[in-house]
VEXROVEX-850935 format. One record per residue: residue in three letters; chain; residue number from 1; z negated, x negated, y of N, C-alpha, C in turn. Coordinates in Angstrom, 2 decimals. Example, Ala and Ser with C-alpha at 12.3 -4.5 7.8 and 13.67 -1.06 7.14 Angstrom:
+-----+----+-----+---------+---------+---------+---------+---------+---------+---------+---------+---------+
:  aa : ch :   i :     n.Z :     n.X :     n.Y :    ca.Z :    ca.X :    ca.Y :     c.Z :     c.X :     c.Y :
+-----+----+-----+---------+---------+---------+---------+---------+---------+---------+---------+---------+
: ALA :  A :   1 :   -7.80 :  -13.19 :   -5.69 :   -7.80 :  -12.30 :   -4.50 :   -7.80 :  -13.20 :   -3.30 :
: SER :  A :   2 :   -7.08 :  -12.85 :   -2.25 :   -7.14 :  -13.67 :   -1.06 :   -7.87 :  -12.90 :    0.03 :
+-----+----+-----+---------+---------+---------+---------+---------+---------+---------+---------+---------+
This chain:
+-----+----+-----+---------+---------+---------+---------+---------+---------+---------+---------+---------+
:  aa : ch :   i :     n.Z :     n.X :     n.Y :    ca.Z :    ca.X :    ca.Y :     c.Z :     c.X :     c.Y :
+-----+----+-----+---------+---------+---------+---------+---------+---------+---------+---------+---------+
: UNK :  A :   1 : -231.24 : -142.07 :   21.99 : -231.86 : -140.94 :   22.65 : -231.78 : -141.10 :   24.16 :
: UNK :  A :   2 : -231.86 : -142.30 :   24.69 : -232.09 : -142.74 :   25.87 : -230.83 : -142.46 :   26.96 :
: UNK :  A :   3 : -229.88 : -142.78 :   25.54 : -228.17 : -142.99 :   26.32 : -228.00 : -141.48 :   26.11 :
: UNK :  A :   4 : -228.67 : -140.20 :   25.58 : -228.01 : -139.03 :   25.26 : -228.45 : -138.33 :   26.63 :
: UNK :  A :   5 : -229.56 : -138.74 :   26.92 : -230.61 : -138.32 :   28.20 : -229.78 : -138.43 :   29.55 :
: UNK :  A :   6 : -229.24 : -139.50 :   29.31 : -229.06 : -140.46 :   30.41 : -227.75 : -139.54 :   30.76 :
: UNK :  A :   7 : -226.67 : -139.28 :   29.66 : -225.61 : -138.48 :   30.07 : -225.58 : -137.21 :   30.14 :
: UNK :  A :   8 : -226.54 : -136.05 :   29.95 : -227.07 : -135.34 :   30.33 : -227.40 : -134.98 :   31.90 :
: UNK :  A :   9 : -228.48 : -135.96 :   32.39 : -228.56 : -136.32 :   33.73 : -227.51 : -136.30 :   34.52 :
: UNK :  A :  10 : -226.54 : -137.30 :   34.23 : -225.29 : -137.14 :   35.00 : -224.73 : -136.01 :   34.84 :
: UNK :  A :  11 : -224.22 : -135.42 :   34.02 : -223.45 : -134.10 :   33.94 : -223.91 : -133.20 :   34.87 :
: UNK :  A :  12 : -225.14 : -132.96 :   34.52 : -226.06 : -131.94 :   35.36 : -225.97 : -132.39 :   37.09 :
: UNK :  A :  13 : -226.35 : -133.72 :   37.50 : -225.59 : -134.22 :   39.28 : -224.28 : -133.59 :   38.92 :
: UNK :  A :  14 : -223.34 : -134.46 :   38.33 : -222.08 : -134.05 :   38.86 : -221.48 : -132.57 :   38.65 :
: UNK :  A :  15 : -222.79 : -132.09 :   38.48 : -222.27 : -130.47 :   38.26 : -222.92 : -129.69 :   39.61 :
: UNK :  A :  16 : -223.83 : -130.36 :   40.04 : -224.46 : -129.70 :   41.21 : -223.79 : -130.43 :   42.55 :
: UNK :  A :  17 : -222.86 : -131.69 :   42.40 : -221.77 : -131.75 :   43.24 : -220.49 : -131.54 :   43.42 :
: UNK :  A :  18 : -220.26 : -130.83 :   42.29 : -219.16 : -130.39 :   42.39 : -219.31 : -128.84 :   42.94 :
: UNK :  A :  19 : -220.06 : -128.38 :   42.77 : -220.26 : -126.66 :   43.06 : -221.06 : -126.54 :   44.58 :
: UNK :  A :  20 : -221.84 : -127.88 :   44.66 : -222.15 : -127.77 :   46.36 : -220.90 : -128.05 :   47.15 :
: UNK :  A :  21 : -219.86 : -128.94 :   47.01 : -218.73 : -129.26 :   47.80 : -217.71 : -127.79 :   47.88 :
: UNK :  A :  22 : -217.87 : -127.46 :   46.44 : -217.15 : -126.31 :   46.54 : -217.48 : -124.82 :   47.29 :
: UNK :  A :  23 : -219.25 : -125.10 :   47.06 : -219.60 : -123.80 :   48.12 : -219.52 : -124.04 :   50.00 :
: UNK :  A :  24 : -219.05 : -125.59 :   49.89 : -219.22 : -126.02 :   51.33 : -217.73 : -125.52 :   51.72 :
: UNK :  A :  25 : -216.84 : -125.34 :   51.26 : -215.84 : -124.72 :   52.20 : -215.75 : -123.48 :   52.36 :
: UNK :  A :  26 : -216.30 : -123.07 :   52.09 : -216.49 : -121.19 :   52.83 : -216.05 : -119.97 :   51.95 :
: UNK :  A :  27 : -215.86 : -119.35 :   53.04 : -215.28 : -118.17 :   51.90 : -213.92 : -118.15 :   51.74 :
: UNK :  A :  28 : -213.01 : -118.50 :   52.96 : -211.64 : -118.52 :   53.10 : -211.58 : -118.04 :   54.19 :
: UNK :  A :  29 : -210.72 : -116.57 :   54.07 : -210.05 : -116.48 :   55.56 : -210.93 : -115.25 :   55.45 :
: UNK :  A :  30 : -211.25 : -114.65 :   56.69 : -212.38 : -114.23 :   57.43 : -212.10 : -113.87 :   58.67 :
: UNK :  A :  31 : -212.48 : -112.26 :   59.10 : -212.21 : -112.35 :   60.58 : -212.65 : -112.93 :   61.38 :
: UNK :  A :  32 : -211.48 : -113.72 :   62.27 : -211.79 : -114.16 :   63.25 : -212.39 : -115.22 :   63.23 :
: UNK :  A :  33 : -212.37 : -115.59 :   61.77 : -212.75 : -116.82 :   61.31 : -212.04 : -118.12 :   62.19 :
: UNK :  A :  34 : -211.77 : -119.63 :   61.67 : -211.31 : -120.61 :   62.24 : -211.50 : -120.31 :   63.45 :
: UNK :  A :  35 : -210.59 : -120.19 :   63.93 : -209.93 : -120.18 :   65.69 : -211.84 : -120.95 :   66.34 :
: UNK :  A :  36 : -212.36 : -121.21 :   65.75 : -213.30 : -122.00 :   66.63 : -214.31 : -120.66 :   66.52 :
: UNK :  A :  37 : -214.28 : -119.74 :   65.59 : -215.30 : -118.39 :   65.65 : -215.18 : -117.52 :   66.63 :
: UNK :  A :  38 : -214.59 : -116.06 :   66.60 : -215.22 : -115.14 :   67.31 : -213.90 : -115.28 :   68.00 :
: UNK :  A :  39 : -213.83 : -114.06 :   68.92 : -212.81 : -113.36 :   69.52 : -212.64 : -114.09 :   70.96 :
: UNK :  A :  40 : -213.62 : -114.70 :   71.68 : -213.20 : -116.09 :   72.98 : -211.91 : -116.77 :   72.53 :
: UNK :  A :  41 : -212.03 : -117.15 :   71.42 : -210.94 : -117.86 :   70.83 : -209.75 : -117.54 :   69.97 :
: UNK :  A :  42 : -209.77 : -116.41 :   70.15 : -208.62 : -115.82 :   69.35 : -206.89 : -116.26 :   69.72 :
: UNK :  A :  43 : -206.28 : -116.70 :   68.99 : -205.20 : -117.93 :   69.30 : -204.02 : -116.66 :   70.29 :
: UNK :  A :  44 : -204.20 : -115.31 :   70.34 : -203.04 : -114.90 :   70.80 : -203.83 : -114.49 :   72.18 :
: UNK :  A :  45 : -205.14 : -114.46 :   72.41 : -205.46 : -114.93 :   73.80 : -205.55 : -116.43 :   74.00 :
: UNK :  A :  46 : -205.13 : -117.11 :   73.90 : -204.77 : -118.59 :   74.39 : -206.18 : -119.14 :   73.74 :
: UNK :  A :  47 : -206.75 : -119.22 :   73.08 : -207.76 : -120.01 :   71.96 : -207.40 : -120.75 :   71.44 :
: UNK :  A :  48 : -206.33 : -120.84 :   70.90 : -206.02 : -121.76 :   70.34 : -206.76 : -122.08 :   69.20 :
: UNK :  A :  49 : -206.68 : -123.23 :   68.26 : -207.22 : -123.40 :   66.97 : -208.65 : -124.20 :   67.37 :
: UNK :  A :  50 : -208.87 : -124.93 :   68.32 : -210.29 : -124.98 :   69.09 : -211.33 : -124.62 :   69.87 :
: UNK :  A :  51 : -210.66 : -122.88 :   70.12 : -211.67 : -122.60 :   70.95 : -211.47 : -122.54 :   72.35 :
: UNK :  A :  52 : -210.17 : -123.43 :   73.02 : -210.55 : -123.90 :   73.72 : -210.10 : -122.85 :   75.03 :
: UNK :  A :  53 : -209.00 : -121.99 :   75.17 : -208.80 : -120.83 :   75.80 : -207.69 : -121.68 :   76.37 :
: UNK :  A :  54 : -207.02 : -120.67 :   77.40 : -205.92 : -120.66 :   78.35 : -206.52 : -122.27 :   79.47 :
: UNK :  A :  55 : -208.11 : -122.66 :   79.39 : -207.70 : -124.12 :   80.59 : -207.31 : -125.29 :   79.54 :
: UNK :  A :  56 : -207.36 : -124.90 :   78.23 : -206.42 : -125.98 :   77.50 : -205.07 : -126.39 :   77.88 :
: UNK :  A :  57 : -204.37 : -125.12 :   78.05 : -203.23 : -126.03 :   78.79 : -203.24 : -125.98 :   80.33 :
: UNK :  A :  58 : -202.20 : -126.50 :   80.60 : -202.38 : -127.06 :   82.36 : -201.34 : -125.95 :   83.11 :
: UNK :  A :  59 : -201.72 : -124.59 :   83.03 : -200.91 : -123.82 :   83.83 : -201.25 : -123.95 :   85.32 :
: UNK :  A :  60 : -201.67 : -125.00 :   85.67 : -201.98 : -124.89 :   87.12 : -202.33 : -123.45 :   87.88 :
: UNK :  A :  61 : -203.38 : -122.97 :   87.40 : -203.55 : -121.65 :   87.42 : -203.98 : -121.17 :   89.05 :
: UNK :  A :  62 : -203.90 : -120.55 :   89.88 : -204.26 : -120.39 :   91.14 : -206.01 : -119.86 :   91.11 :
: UNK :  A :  63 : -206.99 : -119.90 :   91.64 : -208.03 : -119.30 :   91.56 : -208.27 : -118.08 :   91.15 :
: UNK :  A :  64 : -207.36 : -117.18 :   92.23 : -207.28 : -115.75 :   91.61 : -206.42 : -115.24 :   90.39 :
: UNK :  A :  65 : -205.98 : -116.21 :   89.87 : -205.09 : -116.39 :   88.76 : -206.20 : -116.74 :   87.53 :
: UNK :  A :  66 : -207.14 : -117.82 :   88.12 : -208.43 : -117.71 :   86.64 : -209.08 : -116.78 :   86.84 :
: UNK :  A :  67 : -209.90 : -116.34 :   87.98 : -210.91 : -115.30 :   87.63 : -210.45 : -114.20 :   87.04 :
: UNK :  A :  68 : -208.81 : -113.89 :   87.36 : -208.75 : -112.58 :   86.92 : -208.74 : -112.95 :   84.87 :
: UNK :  A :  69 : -207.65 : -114.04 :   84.75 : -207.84 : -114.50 :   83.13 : -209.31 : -114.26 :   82.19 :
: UNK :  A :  70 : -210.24 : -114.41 :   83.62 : -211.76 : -114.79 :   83.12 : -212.17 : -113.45 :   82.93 :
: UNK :  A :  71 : -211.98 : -112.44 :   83.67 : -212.34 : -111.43 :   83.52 : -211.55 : -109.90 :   82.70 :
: UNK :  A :  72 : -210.24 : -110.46 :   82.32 : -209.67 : -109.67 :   81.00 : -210.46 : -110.14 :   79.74 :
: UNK :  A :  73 : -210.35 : -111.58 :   79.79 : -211.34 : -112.32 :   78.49 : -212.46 : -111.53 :   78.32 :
: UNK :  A :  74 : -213.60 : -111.38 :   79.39 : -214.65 : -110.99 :   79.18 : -214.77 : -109.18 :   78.71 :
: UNK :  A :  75 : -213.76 : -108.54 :   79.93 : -213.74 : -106.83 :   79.72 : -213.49 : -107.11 :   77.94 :
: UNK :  A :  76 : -212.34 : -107.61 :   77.76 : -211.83 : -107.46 :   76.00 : -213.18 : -108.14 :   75.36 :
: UNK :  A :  77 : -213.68 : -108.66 :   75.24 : -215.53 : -109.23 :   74.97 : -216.12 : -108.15 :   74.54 :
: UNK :  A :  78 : -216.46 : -107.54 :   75.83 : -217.51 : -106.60 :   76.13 : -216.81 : -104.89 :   74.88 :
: UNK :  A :  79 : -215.57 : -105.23 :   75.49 : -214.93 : -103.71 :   74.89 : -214.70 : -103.31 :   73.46 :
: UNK :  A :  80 : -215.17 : -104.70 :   72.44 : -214.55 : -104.86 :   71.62 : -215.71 : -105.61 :   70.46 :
: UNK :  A :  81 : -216.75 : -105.72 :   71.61 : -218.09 : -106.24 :   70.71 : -218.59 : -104.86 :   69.47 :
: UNK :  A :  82 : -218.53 : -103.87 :   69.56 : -218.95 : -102.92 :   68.76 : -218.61 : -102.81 :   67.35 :
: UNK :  A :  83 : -216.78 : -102.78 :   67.65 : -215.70 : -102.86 :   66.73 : -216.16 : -104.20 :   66.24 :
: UNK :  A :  84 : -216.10 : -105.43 :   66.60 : -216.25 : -106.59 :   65.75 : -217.75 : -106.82 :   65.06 :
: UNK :  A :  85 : -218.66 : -106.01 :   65.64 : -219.27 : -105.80 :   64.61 : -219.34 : -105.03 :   63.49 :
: UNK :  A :  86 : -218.79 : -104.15 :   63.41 : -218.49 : -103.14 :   62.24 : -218.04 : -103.68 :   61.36 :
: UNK :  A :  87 : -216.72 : -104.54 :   62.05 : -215.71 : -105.51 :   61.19 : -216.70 : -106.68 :   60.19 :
: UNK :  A :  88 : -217.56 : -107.38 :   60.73 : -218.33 : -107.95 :   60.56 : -219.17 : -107.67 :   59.63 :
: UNK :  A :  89 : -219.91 : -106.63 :   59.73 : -220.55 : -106.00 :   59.13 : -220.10 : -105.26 :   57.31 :
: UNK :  A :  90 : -218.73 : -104.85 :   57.79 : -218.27 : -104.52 :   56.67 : -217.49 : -105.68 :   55.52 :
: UNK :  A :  91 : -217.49 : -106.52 :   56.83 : -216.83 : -108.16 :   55.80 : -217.89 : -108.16 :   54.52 :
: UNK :  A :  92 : -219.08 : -108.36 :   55.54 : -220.51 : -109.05 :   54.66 : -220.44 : -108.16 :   53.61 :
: UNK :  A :  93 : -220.45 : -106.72 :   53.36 : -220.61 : -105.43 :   52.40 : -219.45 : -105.82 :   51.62 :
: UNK :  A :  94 : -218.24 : -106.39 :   51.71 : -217.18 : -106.67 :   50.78 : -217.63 : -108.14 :   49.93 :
: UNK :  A :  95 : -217.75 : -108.88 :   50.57 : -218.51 : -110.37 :   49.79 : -219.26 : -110.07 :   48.83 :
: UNK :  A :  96 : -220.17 : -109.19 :   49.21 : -221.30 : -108.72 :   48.34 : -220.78 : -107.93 :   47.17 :
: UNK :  A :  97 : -219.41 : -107.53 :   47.32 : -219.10 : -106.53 :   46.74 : -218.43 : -107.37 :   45.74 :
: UNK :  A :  98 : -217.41 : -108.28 :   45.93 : -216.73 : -109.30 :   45.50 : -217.52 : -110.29 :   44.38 :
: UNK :  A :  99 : -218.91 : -110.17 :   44.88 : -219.84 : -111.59 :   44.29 : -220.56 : -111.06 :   43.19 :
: UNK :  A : 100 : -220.58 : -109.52 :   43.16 : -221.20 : -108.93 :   41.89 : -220.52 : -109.36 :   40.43 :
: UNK :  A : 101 : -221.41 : -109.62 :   39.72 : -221.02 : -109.92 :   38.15 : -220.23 : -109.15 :   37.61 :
: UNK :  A : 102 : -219.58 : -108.06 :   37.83 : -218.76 : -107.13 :   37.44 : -218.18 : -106.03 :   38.66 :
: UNK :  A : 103 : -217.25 : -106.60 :   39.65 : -216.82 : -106.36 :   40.95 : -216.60 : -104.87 :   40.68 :
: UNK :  A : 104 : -216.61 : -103.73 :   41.41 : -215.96 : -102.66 :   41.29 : -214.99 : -102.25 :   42.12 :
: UNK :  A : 105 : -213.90 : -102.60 :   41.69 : -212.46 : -102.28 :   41.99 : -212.58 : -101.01 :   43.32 :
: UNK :  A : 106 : -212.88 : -100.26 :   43.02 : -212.98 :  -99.00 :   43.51 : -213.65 :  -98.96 :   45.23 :
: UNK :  A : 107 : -215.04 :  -99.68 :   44.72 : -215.60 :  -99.68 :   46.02 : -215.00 : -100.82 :   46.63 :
: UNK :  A : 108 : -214.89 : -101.80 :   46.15 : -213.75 : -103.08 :   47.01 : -212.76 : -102.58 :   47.55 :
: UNK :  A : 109 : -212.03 : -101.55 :   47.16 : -210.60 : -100.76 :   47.70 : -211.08 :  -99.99 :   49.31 :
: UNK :  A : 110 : -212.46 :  -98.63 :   48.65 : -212.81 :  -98.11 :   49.85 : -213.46 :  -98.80 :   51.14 :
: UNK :  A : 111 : -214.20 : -100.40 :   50.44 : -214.25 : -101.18 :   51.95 : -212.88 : -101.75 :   52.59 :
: UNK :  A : 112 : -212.20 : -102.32 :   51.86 : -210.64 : -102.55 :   52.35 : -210.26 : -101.28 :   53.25 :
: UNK :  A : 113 : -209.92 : -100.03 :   52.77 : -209.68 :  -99.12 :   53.74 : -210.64 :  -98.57 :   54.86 :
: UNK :  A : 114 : -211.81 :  -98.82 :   55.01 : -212.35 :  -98.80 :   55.86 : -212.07 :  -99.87 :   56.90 :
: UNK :  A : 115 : -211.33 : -100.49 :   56.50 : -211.64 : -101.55 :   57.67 : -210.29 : -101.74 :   58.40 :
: UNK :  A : 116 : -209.12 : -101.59 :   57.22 : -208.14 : -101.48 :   58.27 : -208.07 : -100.63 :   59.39 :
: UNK :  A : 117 : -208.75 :  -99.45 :   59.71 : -208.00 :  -99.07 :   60.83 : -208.78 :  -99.42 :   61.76 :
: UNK :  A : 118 : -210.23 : -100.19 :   62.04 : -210.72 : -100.85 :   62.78 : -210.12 : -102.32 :   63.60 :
: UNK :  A : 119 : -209.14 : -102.67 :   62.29 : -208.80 : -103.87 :   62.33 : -207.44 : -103.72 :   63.29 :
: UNK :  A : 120 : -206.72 : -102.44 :   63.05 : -205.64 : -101.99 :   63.73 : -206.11 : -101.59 :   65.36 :
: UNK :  A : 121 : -207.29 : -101.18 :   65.24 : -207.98 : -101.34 :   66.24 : -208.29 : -102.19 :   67.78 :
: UNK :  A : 122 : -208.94 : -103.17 :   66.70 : -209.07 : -104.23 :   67.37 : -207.42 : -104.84 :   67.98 :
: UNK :  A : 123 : -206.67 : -104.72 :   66.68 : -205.33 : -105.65 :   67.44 : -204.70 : -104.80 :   68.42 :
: UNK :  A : 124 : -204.85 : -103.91 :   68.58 : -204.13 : -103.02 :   69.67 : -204.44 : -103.70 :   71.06 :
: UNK :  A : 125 : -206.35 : -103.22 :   71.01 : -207.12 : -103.79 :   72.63 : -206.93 : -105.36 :   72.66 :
: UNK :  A : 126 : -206.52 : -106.16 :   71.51 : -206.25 : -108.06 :   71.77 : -204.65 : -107.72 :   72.74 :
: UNK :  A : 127 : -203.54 : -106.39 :   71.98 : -202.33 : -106.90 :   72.26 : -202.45 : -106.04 :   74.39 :
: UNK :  A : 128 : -203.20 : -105.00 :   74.09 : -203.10 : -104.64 :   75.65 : -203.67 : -105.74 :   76.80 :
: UNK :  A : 129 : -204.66 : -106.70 :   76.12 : -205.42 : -107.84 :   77.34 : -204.40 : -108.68 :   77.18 :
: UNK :  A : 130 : -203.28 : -109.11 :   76.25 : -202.49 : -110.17 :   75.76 : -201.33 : -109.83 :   77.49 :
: UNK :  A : 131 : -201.43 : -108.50 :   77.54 : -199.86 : -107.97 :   78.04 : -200.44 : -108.00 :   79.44 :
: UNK :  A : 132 : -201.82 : -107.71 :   79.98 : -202.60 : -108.01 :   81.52 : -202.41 : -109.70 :   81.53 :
: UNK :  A : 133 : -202.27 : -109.93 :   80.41 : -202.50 : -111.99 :   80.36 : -201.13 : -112.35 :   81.05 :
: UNK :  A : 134 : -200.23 : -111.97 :   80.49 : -199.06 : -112.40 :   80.40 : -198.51 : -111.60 :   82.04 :
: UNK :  A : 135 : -198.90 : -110.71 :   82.41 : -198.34 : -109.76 :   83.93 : -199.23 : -110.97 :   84.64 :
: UNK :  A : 136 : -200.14 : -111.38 :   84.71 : -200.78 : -112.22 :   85.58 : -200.48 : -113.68 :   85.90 :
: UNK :  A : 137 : -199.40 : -114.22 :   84.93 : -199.09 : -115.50 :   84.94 : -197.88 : -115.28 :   85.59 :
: UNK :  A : 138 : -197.12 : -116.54 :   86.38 : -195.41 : -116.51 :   86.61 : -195.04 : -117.13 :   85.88 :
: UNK :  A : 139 : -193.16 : -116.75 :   86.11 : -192.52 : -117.12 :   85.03 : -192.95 : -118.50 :   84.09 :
: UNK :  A : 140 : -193.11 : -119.42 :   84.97 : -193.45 : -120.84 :   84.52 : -194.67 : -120.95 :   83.75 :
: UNK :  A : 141 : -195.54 : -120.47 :   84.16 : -197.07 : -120.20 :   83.67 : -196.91 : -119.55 :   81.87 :
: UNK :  A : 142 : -195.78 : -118.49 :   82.16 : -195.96 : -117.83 :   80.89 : -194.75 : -118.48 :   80.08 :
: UNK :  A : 143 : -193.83 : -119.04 :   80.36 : -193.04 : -120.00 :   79.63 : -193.70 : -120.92 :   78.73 :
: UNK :  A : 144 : -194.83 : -121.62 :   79.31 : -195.39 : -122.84 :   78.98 : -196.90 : -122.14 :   78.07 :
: UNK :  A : 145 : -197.32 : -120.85 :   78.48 : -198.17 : -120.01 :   77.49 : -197.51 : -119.56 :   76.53 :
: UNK :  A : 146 : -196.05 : -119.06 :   76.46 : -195.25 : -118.86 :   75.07 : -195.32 : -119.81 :   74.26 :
: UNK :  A : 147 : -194.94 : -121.12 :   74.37 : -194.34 : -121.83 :   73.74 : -196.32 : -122.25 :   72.89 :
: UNK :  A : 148 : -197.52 : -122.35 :   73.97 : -198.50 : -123.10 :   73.39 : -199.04 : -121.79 :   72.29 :
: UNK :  A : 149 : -198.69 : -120.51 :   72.39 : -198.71 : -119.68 :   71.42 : -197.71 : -119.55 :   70.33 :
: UNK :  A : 150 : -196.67 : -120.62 :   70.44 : -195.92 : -120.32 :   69.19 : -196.31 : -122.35 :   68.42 :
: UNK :  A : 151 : -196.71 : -122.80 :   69.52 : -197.81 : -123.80 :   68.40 : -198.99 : -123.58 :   67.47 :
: UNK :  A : 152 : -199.78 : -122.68 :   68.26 : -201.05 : -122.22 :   67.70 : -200.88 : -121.10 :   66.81 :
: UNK :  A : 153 : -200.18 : -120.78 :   66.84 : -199.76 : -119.37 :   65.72 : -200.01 : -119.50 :   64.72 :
: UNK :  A : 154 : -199.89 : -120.75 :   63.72 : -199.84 : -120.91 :   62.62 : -201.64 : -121.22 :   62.31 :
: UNK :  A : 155 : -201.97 : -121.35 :   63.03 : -203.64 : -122.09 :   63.05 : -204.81 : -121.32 :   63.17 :
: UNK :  A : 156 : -203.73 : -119.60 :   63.60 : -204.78 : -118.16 :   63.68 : -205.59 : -117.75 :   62.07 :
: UNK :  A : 157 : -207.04 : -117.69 :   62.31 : -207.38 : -116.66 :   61.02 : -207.78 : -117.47 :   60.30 :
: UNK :  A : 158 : -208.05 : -119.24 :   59.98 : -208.83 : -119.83 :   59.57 : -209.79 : -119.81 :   59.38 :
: UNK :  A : 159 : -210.60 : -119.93 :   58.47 : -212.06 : -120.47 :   58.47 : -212.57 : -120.98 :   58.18 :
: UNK :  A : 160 : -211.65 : -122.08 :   56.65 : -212.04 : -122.93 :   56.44 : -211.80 : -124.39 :   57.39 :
: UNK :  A : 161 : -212.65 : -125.41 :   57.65 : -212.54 : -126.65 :   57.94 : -211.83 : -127.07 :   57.20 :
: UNK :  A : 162 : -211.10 : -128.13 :   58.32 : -210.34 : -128.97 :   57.62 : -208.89 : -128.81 :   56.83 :
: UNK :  A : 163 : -208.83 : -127.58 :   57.12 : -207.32 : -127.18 :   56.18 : -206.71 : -126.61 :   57.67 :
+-----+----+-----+---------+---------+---------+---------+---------+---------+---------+---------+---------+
């Protein structure tokens, strides 16, 4: 009886560690997920997969060469906070939608289409601050920003750790 108990017990841990490890990696991919969270870091404005923006690399940037960087970053911030919440907003309404005991196809479809053209949205105002990014650097500056965007490329749109 003792030994039936006993393996019982265990099953039941290794069932509540296997499903906590598994709820510990997230949902997957997620807007704007990885890149270090949130649109500061978005890898095709120089974020890179840490967060860390355009003083990650060493463009020897002139003063008026950062503030202005600093202040496309922020206008695209400010211009674009609304939209990423919607986006946001409508993520959470799809999860929910996804996590129901019997998903409905239907409404999972009409949040999907709701969101693309927000999403088309958003990438438009990333690719117009991308193209002020890129007019503001010289040749050398944006040589050496191409190339650290065709490193980080692959590392956009994460959200899980560790992968």
């Amino acid at each position: 009886m003792q030994k039936k108990t006993l393996i019982v017990g265990l099953s039941i841990v290794l069932t509540i560690m296997t499903a906590a490890s598994a709820l510990a990696g997230g949902w997957g991919m997620g807007f704007g997920g990885g890149m270090g969270g949130g649109l500061g870091s978005n890898c095709r404005l120089g974020g890179g997969a840490q967060g860390r923006g355009l003083s990650r690399l060493d463009l020897d940037l002139s003063p008026e060469q950062a503030e202005k960087l600093l202040t496309i970053q922020q206008e695209l911030t400010k211009d674009t906070l609304e939209l990423r919440q919607q986006l946001q907003r409508l993520n959470l309404e799809l999860r929910q939608l996804w996590a129901a005991k019997a998903p409905d196809q239907d409404a999972i479809n009409q949040k999907l289409a709701a969101m693309t053209p927000l999403r088309l949205e958003l990438n438009n105002k990333i690719q117009q601050a991308q193209k002020q990014i890129e007019s503001t650097l010289t040749p050398e500056q944006l040589a050496k920003y191409k190339e650290f965007q065709q490193v980080t490329r692959g590392q956009c749109g994460r959200s899980r750790r560790g992968r």
